[in-house]
N, C-alpha and C positions, 0 to 999 in steps of 0.2 A: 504494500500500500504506500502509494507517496501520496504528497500534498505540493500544491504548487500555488505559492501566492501571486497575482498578476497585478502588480503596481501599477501599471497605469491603468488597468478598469478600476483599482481603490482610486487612485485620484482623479480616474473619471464618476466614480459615484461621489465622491462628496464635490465634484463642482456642479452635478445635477442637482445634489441635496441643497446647496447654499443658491441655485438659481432659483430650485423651488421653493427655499424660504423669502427670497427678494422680491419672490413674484407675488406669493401671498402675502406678506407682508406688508406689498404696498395697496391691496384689497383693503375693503371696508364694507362688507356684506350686510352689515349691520347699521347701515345708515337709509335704508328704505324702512327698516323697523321703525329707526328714531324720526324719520321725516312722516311716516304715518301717524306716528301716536302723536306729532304736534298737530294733526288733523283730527283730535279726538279729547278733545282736554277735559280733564275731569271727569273722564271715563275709565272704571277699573281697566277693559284694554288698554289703554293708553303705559296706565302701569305697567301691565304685564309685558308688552313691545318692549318697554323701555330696561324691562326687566331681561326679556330675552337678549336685546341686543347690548347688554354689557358682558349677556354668560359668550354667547359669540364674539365678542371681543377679548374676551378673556380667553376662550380657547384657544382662538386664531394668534394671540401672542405667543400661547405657553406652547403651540404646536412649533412658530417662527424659532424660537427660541431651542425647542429641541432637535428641528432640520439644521442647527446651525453646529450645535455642539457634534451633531451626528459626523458633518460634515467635517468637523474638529477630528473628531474620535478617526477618522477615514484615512485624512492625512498624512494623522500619526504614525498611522497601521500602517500605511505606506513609504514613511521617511523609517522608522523600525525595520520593515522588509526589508529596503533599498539596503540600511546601514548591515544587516545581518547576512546579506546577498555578498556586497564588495567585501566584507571581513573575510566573507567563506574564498570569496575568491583571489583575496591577497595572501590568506595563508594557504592554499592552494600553490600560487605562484611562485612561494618564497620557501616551501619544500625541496628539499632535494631530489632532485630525480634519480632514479635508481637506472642503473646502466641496463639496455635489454639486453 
């Protein structure tokens, strides 16, 4: 059994993860809730919209927020690779070779 880490699909997924937090990020889904319930004053709906769209603002950050570290975590795993890849291959190189 072997394993083969592929560095550049890891740091091709965390620049998809970090495009899809930039992308959502710059959404606001939750502003047709808040623009309805200003069409409703002093109607329990109006609460509730306004209620809804802070829990969607609140997710949509805490999701932002974890695409990025993701994309964090991605990186790493791939400058790790990269460094664990060239060490194998400088002590590799710097072996003596044995006469055939």
């Amino acid at each position: 059994m072997s394993f083969d880490a592929e560095i550049g699909d890891l740091r091709a997924s965390a620049e998809a993860a970090r495009s899809a937090a930039d992308q959502t990020g710059a959404l606001d889904p939750a502003a047709a809730l808040r623009s309805a319930s200003g069409g409703l004053p002093g109607s329990t709906a109006a609460g509730v919209l306004g209620q809804v769209a802070a829990r969607w603002d609140a997710e949509r950050t805490r999701w932002v927020t974890r695409a990025r570290g993701y994309a964090t975590d991605l990186d790493a795993a791939a400058t790790r690779y990269a460094a664990s890849d060239g060490a194998a291959r400088d002590a590799f190189l710097a072996a003596p070779q044995r006469p055939r």
